[in-house]
N, C-alpha and C positions, 0 to 999 in steps of 0.2 A: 539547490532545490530541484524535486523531478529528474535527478542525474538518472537514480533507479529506471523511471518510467521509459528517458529515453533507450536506456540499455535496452533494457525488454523490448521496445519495440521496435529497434534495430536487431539485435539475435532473433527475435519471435519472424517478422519478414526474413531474411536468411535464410530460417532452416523450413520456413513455411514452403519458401521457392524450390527447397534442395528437397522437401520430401514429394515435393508436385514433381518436379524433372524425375523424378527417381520411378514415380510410381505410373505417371500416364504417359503415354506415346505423343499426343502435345502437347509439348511443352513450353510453347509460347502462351497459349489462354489460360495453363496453372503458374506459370510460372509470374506473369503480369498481374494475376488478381487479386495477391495480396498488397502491392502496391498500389492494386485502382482501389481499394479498400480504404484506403489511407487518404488517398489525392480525392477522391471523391466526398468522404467525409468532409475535408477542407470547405471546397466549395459549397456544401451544400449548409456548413456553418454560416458561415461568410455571406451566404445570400440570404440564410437566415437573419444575420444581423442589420443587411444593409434593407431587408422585408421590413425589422420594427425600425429603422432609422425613417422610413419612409413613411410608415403610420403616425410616429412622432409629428412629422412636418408637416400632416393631415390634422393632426387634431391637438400637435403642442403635447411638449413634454409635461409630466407631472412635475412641481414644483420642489424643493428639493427639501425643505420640513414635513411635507404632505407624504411625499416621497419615503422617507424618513419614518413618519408615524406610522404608516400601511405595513412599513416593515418590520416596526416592533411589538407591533399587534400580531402578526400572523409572518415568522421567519420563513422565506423560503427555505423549503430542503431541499436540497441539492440534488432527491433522485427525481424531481421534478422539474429543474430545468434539463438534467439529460434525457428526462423522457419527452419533452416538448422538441427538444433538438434532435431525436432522432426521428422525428415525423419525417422529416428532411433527409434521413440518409437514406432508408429505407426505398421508397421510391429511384431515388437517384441511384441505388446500388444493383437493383433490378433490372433498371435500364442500361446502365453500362454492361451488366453481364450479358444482356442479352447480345450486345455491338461485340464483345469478345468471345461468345458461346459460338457463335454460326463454324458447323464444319469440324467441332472440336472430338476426340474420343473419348474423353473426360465423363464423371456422370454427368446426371441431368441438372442443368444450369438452375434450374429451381430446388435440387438437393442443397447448391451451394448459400440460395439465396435464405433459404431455412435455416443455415447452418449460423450465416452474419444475425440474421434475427435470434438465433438461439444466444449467438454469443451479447448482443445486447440487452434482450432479457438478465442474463448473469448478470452483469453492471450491473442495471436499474434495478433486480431484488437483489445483490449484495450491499447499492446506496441505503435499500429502504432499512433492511435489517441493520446495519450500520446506524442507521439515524436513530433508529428505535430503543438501539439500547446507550448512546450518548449523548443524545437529546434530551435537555432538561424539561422537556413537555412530556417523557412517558415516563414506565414505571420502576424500572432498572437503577436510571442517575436518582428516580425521585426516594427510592428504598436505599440507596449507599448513603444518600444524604442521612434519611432518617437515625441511619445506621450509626450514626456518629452523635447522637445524643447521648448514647450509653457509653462513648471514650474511641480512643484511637484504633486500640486491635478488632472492635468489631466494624470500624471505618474500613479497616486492611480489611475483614475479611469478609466483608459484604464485596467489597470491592474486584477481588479475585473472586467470589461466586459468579458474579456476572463477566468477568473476563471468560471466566471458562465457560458457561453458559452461552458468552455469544458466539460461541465456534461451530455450534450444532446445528443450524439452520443454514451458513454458509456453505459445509461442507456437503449438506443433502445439496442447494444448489448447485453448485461446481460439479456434484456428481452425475447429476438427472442431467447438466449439459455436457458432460461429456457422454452420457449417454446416448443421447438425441444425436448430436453430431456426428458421432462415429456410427448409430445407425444409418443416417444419411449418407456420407463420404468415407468412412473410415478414420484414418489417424488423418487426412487433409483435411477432411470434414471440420477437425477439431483444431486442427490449425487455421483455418479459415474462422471461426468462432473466437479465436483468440485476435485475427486481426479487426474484427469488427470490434471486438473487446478495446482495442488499443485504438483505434479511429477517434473513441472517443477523447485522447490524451489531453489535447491541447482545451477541451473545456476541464478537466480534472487541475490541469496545472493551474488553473482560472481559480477554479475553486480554495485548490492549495494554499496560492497566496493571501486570499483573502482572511485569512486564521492569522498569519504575519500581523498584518496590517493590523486588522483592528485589536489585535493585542499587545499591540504595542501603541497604538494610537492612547488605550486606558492606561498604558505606563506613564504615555508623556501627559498626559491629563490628570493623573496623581503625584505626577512627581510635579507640574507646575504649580499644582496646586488652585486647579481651576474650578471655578463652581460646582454645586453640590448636581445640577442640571446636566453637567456635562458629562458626569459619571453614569450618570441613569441612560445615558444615550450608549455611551460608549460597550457596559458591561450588558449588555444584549447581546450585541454584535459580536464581541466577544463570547459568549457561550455559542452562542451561533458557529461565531468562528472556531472553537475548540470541536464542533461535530462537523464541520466541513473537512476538518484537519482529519479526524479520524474516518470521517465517509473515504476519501482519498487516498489514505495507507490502504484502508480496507479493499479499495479496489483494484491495489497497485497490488497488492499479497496476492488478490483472485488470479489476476492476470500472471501473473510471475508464476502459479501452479498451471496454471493451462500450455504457459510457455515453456514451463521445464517439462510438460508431457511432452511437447512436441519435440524438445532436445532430446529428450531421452529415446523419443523415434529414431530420429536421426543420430543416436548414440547406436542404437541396433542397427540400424542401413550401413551407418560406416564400416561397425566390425564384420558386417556380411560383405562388403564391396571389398573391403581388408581381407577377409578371405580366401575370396574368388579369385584376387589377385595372385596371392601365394598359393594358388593350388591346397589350402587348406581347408578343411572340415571343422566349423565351430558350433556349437552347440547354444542358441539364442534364446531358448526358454531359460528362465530365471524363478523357478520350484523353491518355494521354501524348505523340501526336503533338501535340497543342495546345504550342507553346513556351510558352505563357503555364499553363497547369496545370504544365510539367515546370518553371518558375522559382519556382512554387508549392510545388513539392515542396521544393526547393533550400533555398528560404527557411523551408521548416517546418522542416528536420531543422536548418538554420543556427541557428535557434532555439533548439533543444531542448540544440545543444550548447554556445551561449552562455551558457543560461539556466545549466546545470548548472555551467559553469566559473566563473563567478562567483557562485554559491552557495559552490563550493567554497573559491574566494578570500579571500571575505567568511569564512567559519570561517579560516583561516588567519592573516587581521590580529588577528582579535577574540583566537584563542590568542596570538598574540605581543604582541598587551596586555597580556595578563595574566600573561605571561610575564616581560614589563617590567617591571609592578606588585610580583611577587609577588620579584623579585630586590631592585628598589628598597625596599623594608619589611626586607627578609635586611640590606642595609649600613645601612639606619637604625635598626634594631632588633634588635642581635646577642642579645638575650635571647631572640626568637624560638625559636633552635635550641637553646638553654638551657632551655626550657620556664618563665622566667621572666617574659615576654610574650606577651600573646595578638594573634597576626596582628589586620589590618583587613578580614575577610571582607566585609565591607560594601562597600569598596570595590572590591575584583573583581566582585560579584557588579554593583553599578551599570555599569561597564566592560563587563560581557559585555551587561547587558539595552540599555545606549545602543547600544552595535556593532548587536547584533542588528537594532534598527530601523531604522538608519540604511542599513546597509549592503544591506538587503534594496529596501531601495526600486527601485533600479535594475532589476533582476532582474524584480521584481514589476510594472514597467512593458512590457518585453520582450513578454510575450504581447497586450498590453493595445493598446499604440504601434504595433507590427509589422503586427497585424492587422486595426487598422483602415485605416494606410496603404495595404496590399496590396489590402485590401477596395475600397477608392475607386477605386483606381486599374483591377482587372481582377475581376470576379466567381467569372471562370476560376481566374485565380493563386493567390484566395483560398480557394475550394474546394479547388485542391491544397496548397496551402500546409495547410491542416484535415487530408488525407492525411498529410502530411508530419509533421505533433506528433505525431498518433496512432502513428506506425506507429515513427518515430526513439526516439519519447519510451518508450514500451512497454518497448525493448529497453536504453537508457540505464538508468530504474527499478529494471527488474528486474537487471540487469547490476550495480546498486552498493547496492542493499539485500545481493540475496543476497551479494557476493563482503565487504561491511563486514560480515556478520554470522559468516561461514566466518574472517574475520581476526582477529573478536571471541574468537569459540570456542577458534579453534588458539591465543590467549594460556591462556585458559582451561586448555585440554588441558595445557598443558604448567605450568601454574600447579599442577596437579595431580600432576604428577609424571613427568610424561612426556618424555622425549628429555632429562631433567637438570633439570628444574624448576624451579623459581624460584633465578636469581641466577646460572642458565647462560647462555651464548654463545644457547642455542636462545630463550631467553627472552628476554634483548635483543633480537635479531628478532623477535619477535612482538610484541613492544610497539609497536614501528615499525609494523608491519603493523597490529593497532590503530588506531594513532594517526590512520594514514590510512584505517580504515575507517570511522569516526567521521562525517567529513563526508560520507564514502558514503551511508551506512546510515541517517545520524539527523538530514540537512539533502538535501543537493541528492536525493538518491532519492528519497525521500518530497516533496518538493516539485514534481515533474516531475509529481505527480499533478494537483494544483489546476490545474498551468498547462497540461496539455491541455484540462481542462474554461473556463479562461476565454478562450482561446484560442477555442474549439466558441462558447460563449456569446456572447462582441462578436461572433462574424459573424454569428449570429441577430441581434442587437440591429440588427444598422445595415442588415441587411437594404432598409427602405423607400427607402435610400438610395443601392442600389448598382443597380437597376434604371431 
C-alpha cells in the first residue's frame, strides 16, 4: 500500500532539485526546498498531533461509544482534516523559506510560497470533489443507487456516467494550478506545487489504511456472525472507508500528473544538456503538425488504454479461479455448507497471490517496452507519446477510482436500507455494479499511476541514447 505515493514523491523531489540546479544560479536554496517542503511538513504534523494530545489531558478524552456516535452522525471527510493540518504547514513553510531565501537569485521567495499554497489548494478541492461524487451523502452514489431499481445495465451505466463525469472538475483544477505556478516560477514553480502536494503523504497513507480496516473489520463481524448492532456500527465506517479509499487514489492520480509535468521538464533539459554535449542542434518544440509527435500522442493514449484493459482482465481470471476453487471444495466437501468442514482458505488465497504476479507482468512491461522502442526510433514520437500517458492516463484514473467507489457506496446505500435493502431486485444490481467497480477502483485505476511515472522515467534514462 502507498508503494505508488512513495515512488512519486521520491522521482517528483529528484527532478524538482535537477530542474532548480539547472535553471537558477543558486543552487543550494532551489536545490534544498523541496526537501524543507517535505521535513517541514513532518513537523509541523507531529506538533499538530502532540497540540490535540495535549488538549486531550486538559480536558480528557471523548469516550469511545460517544466518540463513536459523533462519527456516525456526521463522517469526517477527509479534505477536512487535510485542510485543518495544513493550517500548520503553511506558516512553518514561510518561515523556513524565508532562513533559506536571504542572498539567493532565485525569484521572489513569496512566488515560491504561493506556489506550496497553490499546490495545496489542488489536494483539498481534488479531496472535496472526490468526496462529492463517492460519498453516500450526495447525489452521484445516491442516483447509481436509485439506478439499480430498474436492473443491472442501468446500475453499469449510471455508474460509468458519473465515473466520466467526475474527471471534469479535477482536470479544470490541475489546470488553473499549473497555471498559477508556472505564472509565479515557471516549470519550478510547478514543481514546487507538487512538493507541497506530496508533503501532505504521510496523512493520505493515514487515510488509506483506514478503508482496510474497517472493511474488513465488517467481514470478520459477518463472518462471526456477531450481533445485528455490530453491523450497524461497522457498515458506516465502511462506506466512509470506501470514500477515503477513493479520496486517496484521487489524490495520488493529481499528483502523479503534476509529477510527470515536471519529468517531462526534465525530459526537455536532458535532451538539450544531451545536445550541447555532442555539439548537436535539436529541435524541442513538440507541434502537433510534427506527424511524428501526433503518432506519439496515439501511442501514449494506445497505451494507457491497453494498460488498463488488461489489468482489468488480469482481475477477471484471477476471480474466476477462485471461483472454480471455491465451487470445486462445495462438491468435495458438502459438510462445508453444514458447518461441519472448514473450507481450504489457504488455497484461494495462494490462487489469487500466483494470478496476481503472473498475470501483472505483461502490463508492467507495456510502459517499459513501448517506450523505449518509440524512444529509439523518434525523439519526437517519444516526447508526444510522454503527452500522450499523462494526459489519457489522468482522465482513465480518475474516471475508474471515482465511478468504482460511487458503485462501492450505492451497494452500501442500499445495504442500508434504501430503495428495498438488502435481498431486493435494487440490491442485486448493485452488487454487479460492485463487482465491476472492484477492478476499477482497487487494480487498474490506481495503477495507471506508477505507469505514467515509469513511462516519464525510461525516457529520461535512455536519453544519451536518443541523440
Amino acid at each position: 500500500m502507498a508503494a505508488d505515493l512513495f515512488e512519486t514523491y521520491a522521482v517528483t523531489a529528484v527532478a524538482v532539485m535537477l530542474l532548480g540546479v539547472l535553471a537558477f544560479r543558486n543552487v543550494g536554496a532551489v536545490g534544498v526546498y523541496p526537501l524543507v517542503i517535505g521535513g517541514v511538513s513532518i513537523i509541523a504534523f507531529d506538533h499538530r498531533h502532540l497540540r490535540r494530545q495535549g488538549l486531550e489531558r486538559r480536558v480528557g478524552p471523548l469516550q469511545g461509544p460517544d466518540r463513536l456516535r459523533r462519527h456516525l452522525r456526521d463522517p469526517l471527510p477527509a479534505d477536512h482534516a487535510v485542510a485543518d493540518d495544513d493550517l500548520d504547514f503553511r506558516p512553518a513553510d514561510s518561515h523556513v523559506l524565508r532562513l533559506i531565501q536571504g542572498g539567493s537569485t532565485v525569484p521572489s521567495g513569496l512566488d515560491f510560497w504561493f506556489c506550496t499554497l497553490i499546490g495545496i489548494a489542488i489536494t483539498a478541492l481534488l479531496f472535496v470533489i472526490t468526496d462529492y461524487y463517492t460519498s453516500t451523502r450526495f447525489r452521484p452514489v445516491k442516483t447509481t443507487a436509485a439506478a439499480s431499481q430498474t436492473g443491472h445495465a442501468t446500475n453499469i451505466i449510471q455508474g460509468l456516467a458519473q465515473g466520466f463525469q467526475a474527471t471534469a472538475l479535477p482536470g479544470l483544477v490541475i489546470a488553473l494550478g499549473i497555471f498559477g505556478a508556472n505564472e509565479l516560477a515557471g516549470i519550478y514553480g510547478v514543481g514546487v506545487a507538487v512538493m507541497a502536494q506530496l508533503s501532505l503523504t504521510g496523512l493520505i497513507v493515514a487515510l488509506d489504511a483506514f478503508g482496510p480496516i474497517t472493511d474488513n473489520a465488517g467481514g470478520i463481524a459477518e463472518m462471526a456472525e456477531l450481533p445485528e448492532e455490530v453491523r450497524n456500527i461497522t457498515d458506516p465506517l465502511d462506506a466512509v472507508g470506501n470514500t477515503t479509499k477513493a479520496v486517496t487514489k484521487g489524490y495520488a492520480i493529481g499528483s502523479a500528473v503534476l509529477a510527470a509535468l515536471v519529468l517531462f521538464a526534465a525530459f526537455v533539459v536532458e535532451l538539450s544538456d544531451e545536445a550541447v554535449k555532442d555539439h548537436k542542434t535539436v529541435d524541442l518544440t513538440f507541434s502537433l503538425s510534427d506527424p511524428a509527435v501526433l503518432i506519439g500522442l496515439l501511442i501514449g493514449g494506445l497505451m494507457v488504454n491497453l494498460f488498463a484493459a488488461l489489468a482489468i482482465e488480469s482481475v477477471g481470471r484471477a476471480g474466476g479461479k477462485v471461483v472454480e476453487e471455491v465451487r470445486q471444495q462445495f462438491r468435495d466437501h458438502p459438510g462445508i455448507m453444514e458447518g461441519t468442514e472448514r473450507p481450504d482458505y489457504a488455497r484461494s488465497v495462494s490462487i489469487v497471490t500466483a494470478t496476481a504476479q503472473r498475470e501483472m507482468i505483461i502490463p508492467s512491461l507495456i510502459p517499459i517496452v513501448t517506450t523505449l522502442i518509440v524512444g529509439l526510433i523518434s525523439y519526437k514520437a517519444l516526447g508526444g507519446l510522454l503527452i500522450g500517458v499523462i494526459v489519457v492516463g489522468f482522465f482513465m484514473a480518475v474516471s475508474m477510482t471515482a465511478g468504482g467507489g460511487a458503485w462501492d457506496n450505492a451497494k452500501k446505500l442500499i445495504e442500508d436500507g434504501a430503495f428495498g435493502g438488502k435481498g431486493s431486485e435494487a440490491h442485486a444490481a448493485s452488487v454487479t455494479g460492485d463487482t465491476v467497480g472492484d477492478p476499477y477502483k482497487d487494480t487498474a485505476g490506481p495503477a495507471i499511476n506508477p505507469m505514467i511515472k515509469v513511462a516519464n522515467i525510461v525516457a529520461i534514462l535512455i536519453v544519451p541514447f536518443l541523440i
